[in-house]
NUKERO-485610 format. One record per residue (C-alpha): x, z, y; residue in three letters; residue number from 1. Coordinates in nm, 4 decimals, decimal comma, always signed. Example, Ala and Ser with C-alpha at 12.3 -4.5 7.8 and 13.67 -1.06 7.14 Angstrom:
+1,2300 | +0,7800 | -0,4500 | Ala | 1
+1,3670 | +0,7140 | -0,1060 | Ser | 2
//
This chain:
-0,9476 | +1,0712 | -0,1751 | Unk | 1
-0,6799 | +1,2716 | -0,4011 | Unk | 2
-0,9786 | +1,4573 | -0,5120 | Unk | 3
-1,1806 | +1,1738 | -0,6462 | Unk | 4
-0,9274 | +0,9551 | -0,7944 | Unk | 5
-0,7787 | +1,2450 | -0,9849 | Unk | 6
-1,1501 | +1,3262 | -1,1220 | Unk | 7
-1,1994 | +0,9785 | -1,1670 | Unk | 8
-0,9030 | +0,9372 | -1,4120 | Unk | 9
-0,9867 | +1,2744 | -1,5961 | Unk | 10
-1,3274 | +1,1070 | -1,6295 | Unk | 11
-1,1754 | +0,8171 | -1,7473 | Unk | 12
-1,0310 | +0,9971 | -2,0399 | Unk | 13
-0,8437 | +0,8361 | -2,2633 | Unk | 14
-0,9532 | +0,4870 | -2,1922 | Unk | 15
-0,6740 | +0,2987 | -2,0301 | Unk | 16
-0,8673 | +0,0338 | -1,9076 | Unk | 17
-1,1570 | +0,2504 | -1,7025 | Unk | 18
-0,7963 | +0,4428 | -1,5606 | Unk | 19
-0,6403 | +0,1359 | -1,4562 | Unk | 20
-0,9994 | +0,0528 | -1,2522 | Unk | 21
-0,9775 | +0,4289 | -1,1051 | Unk | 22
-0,6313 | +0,3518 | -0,9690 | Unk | 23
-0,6964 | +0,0191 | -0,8245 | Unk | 24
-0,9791 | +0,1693 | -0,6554 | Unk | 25
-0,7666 | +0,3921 | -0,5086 | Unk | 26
-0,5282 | +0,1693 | -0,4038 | Unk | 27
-0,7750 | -0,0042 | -0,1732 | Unk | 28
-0,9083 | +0,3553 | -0,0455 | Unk | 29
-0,5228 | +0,5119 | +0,0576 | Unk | 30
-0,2389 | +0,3113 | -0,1524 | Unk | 31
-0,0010 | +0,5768 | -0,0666 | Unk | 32
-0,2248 | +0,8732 | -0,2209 | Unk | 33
-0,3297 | +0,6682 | -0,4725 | Unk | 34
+0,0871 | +0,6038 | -0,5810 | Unk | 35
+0,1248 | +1,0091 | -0,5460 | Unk | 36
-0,2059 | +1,1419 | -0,7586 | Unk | 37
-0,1621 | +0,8678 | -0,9862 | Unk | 38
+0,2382 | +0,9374 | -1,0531 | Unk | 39
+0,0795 | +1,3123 | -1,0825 | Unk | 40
-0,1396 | +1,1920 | -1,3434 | Unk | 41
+0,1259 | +1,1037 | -1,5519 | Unk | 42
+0,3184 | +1,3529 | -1,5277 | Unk | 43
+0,0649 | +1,6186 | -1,6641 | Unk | 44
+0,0218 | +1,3332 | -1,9427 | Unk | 45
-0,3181 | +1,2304 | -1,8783 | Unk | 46
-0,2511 | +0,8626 | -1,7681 | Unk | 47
+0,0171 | +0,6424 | -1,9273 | Unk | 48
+0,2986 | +0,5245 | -1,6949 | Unk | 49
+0,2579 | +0,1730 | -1,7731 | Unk | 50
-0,0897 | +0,1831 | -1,7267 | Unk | 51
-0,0198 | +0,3175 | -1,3863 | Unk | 52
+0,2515 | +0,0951 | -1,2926 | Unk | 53
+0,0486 | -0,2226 | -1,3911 | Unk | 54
-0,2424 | -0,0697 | -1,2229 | Unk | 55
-0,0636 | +0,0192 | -0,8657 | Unk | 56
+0,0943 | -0,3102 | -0,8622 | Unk | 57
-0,2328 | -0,4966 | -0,9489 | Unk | 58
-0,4490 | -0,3123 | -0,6915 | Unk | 59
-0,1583 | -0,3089 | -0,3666 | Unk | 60
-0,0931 | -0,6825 | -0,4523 | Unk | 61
-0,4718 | -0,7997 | -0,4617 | Unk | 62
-0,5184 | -0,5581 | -0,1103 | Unk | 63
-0,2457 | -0,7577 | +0,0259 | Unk | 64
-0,3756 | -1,0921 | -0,0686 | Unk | 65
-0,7203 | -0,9653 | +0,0872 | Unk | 66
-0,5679 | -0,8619 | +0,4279 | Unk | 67
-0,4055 | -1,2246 | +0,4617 | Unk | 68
-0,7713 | -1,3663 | +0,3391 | Unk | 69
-0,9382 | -1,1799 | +0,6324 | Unk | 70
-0,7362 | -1,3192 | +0,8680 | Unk | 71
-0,7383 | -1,6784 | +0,7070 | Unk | 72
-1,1385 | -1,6214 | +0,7611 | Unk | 73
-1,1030 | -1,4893 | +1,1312 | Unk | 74
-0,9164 | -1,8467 | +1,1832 | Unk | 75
-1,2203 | -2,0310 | +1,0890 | Unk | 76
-1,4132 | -1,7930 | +1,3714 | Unk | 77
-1,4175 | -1,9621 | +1,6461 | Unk | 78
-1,4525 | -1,6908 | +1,9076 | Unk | 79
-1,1395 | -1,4955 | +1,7458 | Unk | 80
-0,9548 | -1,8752 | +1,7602 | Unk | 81
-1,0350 | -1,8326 | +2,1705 | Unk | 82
-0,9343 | -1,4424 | +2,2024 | Unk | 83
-0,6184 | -1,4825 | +2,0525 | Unk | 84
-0,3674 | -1,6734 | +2,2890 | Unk | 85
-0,0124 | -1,6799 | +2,2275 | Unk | 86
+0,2778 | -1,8539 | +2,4703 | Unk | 87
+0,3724 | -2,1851 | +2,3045 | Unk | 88
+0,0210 | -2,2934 | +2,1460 | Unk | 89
+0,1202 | -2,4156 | +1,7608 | Unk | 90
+0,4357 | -2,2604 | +1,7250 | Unk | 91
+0,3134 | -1,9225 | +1,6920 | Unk | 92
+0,2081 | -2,0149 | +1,3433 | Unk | 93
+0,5459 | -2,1715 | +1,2888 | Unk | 94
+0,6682 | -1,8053 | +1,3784 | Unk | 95
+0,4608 | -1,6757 | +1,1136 | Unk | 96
+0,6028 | -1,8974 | +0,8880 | Unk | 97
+0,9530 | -1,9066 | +0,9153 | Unk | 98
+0,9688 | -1,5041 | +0,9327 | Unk | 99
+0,6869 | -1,4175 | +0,6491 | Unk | 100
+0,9498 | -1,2596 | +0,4241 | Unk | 101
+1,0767 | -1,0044 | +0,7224 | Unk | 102
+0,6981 | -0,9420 | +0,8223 | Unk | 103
+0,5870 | -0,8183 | +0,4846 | Unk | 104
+0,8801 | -0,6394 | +0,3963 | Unk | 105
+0,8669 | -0,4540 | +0,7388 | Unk | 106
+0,5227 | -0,4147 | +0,7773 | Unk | 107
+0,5541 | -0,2760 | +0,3833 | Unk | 108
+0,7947 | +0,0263 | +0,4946 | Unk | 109
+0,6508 | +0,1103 | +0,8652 | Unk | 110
+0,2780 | +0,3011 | +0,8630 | Unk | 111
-0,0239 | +0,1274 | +0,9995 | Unk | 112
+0,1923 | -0,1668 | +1,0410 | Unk | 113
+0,0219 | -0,4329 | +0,7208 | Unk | 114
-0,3068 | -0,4726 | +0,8592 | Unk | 115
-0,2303 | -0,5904 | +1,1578 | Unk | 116
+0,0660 | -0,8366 | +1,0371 | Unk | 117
-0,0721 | -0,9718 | +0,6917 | Unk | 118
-0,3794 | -1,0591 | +0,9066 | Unk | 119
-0,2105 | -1,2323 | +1,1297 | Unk | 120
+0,0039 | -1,3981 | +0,8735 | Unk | 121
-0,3443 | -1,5450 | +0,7246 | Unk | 122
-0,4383 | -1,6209 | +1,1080 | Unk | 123
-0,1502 | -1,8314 | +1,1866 | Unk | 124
-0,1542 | -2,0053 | +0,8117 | Unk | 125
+0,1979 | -1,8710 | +0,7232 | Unk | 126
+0,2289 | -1,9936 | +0,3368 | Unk | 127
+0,0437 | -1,8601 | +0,0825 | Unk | 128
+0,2590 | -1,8759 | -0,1757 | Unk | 129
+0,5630 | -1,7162 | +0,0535 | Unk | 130
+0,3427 | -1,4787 | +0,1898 | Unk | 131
+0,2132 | -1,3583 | -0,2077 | Unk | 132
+0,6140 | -1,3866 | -0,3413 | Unk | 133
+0,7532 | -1,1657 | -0,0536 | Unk | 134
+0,4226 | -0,9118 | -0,1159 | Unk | 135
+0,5192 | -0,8895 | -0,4538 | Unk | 136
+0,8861 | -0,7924 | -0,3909 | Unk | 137
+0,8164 | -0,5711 | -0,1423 | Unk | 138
+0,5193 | -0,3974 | -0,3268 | Unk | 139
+0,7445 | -0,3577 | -0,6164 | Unk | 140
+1,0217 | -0,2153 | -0,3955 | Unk | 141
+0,8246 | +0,0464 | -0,2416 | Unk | 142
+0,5833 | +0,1523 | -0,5108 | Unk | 143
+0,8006 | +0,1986 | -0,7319 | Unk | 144
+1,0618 | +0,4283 | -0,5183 | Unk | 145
+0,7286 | +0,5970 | -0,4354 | Unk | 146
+0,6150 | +0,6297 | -0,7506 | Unk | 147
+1,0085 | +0,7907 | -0,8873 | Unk | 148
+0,9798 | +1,0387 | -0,6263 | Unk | 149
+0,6389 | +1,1396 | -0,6823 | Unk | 150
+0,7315 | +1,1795 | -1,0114 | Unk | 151
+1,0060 | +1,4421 | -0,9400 | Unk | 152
+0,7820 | +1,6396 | -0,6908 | Unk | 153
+0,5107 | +1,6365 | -0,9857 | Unk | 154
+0,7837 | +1,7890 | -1,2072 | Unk | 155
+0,8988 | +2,0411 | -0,9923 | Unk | 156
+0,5261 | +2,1109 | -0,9219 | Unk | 157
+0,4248 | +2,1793 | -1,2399 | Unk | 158
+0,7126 | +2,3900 | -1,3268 | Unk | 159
+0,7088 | +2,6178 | -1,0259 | Unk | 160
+0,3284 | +2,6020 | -0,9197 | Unk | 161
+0,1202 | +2,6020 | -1,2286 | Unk | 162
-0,2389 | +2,5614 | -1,1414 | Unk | 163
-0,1564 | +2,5851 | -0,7660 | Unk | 164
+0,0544 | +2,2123 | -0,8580 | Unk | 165
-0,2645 | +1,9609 | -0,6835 | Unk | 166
-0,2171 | +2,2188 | -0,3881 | Unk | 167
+0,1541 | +2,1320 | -0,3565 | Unk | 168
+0,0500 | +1,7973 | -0,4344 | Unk | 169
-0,1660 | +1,7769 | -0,1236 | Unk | 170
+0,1491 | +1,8949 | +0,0834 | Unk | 171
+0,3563 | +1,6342 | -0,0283 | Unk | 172
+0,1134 | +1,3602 | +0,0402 | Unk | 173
+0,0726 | +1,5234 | +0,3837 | Unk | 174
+0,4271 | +1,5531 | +0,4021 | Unk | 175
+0,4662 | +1,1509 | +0,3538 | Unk | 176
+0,1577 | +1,0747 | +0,5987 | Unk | 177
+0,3563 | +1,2914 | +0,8419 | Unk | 178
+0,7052 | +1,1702 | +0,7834 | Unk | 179
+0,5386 | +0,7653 | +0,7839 | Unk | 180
+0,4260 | +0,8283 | +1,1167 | Unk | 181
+0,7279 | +0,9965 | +1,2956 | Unk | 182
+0,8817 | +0,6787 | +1,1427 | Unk | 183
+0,6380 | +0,4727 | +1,3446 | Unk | 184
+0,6590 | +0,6846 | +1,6406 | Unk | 185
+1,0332 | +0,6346 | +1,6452 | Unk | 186
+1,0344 | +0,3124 | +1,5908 | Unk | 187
+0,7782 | +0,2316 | +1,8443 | Unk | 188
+0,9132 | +0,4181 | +2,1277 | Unk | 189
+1,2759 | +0,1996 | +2,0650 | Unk | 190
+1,0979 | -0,1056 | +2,1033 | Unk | 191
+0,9744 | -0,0647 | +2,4445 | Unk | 192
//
């Protein structure tokens, strides 16, 4: 993935519009990678930050708003209506609901955790509109702070590695991937 979207927006070449396509792209392949190369992009100057920005928001927003829409559609399904059984019949989707705001903004900051919650936000029929306004926030939160820090690494990359930078580059996304899912790990072994 790092690979191809960086080739992708050196392809791209000065067009901001074919870049912006290459990031969204991305985002629906590995947001987090995508945030990293593409903050790396900038940095060496070959991408404009606004372009990036606009085009990381875009693409994490719109794969948000398809996660919810797949589970909207698995609703309508009516073997997944009969597999899923929750205590208290309707009020799980009252759950959904009244809590849409904490779901997305944890499932935003704890690995693996979105596609199984903003489906099942679309599932139950949380609102929409609550559901996209709480994406937003949280997708703004998080890519940018992502996004800042990648920029930093980038610098300190390019300074001190040279050519050997998209090497170091690979480390750090590893180094986020591993980090995520210690989170995760931690997290999960306090809840049982």
């Amino acid at each position: 993935m790092p690979v191809s979207l960086t080739s992708a927006l050196t392809a791209a070449g000065a067009s901001p519009f074919v870049q912006a396509v290459a990031i969204i792209v991305g985002t629906f392949i590995l947001e987090d990678a995508a945030t990293i190369m593409t903050a790396m992009q900038v940095r060496t100057g070959h991408v404009d930050i606004m372009v990036a920005l606009v085009a990381l928001y875009i693409g994490i927003i719109v794969g948000d708003m398809g996660l919810y829409g797949m589970g909207r559609l698995g609703a309508l399904w009516p073997p997944a209506r009969r597999w899923i059984t929750l205590p208290g019949g309707a009020r799980e989707g009252k759950w959904f609901d009244r809590n849409v705001f904490r779901i997305v903004f944890i499932s935003r900051f704890v690995p693996g955790a979105r596609l199984p919650l903003y489906t099942a936000c679309g599932f139950f029929h949380a609102r929409f509109g609550l559901f996209c306004i709480a994406a937003v926030l949280a997708t703004l939160i998080w890519t940018s702070l992502l996004f800042v820090a990648s920029l930093q690494v980038g610098q300190f990359l390019i300074d001190h590695l040279g050519t050997w930078k998209w090497a170091g580059m690979a480390g750090f996304v590893l180094t986020i991937f591993l980090i995520s899912r210690m989170i995760a790990r931690l997290h999960d072994n306090e809840t049982r």
